[in-house]
N, C-alpha and C positions, 0 to 999 in steps of 0.2 A: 884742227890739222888741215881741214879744208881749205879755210881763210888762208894757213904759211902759205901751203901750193902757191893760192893764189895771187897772194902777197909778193910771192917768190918771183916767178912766172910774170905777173905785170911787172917789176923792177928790173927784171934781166932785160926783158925787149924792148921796154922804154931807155933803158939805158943804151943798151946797141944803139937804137933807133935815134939817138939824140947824138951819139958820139960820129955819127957817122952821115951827119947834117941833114937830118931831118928835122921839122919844126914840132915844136910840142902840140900843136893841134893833130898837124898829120900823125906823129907819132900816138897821139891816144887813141884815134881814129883804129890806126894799126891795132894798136895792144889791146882792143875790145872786140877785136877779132878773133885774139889768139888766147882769149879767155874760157872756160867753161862755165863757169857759174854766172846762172842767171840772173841773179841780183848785183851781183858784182860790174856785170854787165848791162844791164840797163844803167846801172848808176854812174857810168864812165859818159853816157850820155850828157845826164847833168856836168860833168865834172867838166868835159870840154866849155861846156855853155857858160860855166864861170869863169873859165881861163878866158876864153875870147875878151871877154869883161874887161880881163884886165887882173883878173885880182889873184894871179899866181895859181901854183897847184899845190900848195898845203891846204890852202884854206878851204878850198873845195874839197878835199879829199877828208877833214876835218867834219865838217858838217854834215857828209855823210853817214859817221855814225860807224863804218861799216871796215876801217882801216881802223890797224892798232895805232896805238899814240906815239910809240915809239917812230913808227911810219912817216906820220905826222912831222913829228920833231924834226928828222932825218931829213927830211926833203924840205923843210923849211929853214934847215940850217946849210944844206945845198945853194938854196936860191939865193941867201943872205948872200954866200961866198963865191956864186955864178960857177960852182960844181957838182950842179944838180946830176950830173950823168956820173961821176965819181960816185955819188954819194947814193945813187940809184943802185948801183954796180955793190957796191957792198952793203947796202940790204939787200939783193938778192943774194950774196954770201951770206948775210947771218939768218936769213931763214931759209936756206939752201940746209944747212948744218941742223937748223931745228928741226926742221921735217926730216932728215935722215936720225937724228936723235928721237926723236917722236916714234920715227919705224923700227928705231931699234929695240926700243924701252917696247914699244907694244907684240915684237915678234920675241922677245923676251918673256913676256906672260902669256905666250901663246902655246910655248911650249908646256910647263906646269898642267896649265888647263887642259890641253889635247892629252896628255899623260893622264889626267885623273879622271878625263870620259872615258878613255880607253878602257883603266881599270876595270871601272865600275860596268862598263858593259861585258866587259870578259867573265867581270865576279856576277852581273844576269845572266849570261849562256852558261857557264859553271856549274850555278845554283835552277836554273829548268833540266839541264841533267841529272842533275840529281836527286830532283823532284822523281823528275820521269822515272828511273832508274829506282828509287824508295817505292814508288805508285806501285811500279810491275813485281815488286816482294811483296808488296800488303795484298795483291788479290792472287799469288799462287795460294797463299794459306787457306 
């Protein structure tokens, strides 16, 4: 879920960032800023030093290992059709949608489980009362 965020989060600011005539070095430059994750971040180092190269931002993003494939594909079929900032813009819609699907699916079993601690600790204060309360009839006799 970490990775969507930050999947998400790089894709929306590079997209701004490009739509709004910045260059894809400055723009990466930027969006490793407005990162949290420390490998994510270091790795955006490399990633510009490939672009400079020449050699686009799929491929670098590709051999890092570290972006989904889907990712991959997306911004390489961006660059094919020179609408890399379109196509930036709605991956951060689709994993905008999965991380809010992710928080919901997991604040969904969140309840169950907070419901069955609660139980079970209400059924241990219950059961030491009753201990206690049983203990103090066995020693009046």
């Amino acid at each position: 879920m970490l990775v969507k965020v930050e999947v998400a989060r790089f894709s929306r600011t590079a997209s701004t960032l490009l739509q709004n005539g910045v260059g894809l070095l400055n723009a990466l430059g930027i969006v490793r800023d407005t990162l949290s994750n420390s490998i994510i971040t270091s790795s955006i180092d490399a990633i510009a030093g490939r672009v400079k190269e020449g050699r686009g931002l799929a491929e670098p993003l590709k051999s890092t290992g570290l972006f989904p494939r889907l990712v991959v594909h997306l911004i390489h079929v961006g660059e094919e059709n020179r609408k890399l900032e379109e196509m930036l813009s709605k991956l951060a819609d689709i994993y905008d949608e999965e991380v809010a699907r992710t928080t919901a699916r997991l604040l969904a079993l969140l309840v169950p489980a907070l419901t069955i601690g609660m139980g079970v600790m209400i059924a241990g204060i219950i059961m030491s009362i009753l201990t206690a309360i049983l203990s103090v009839n066995t020693l009046a006799f």
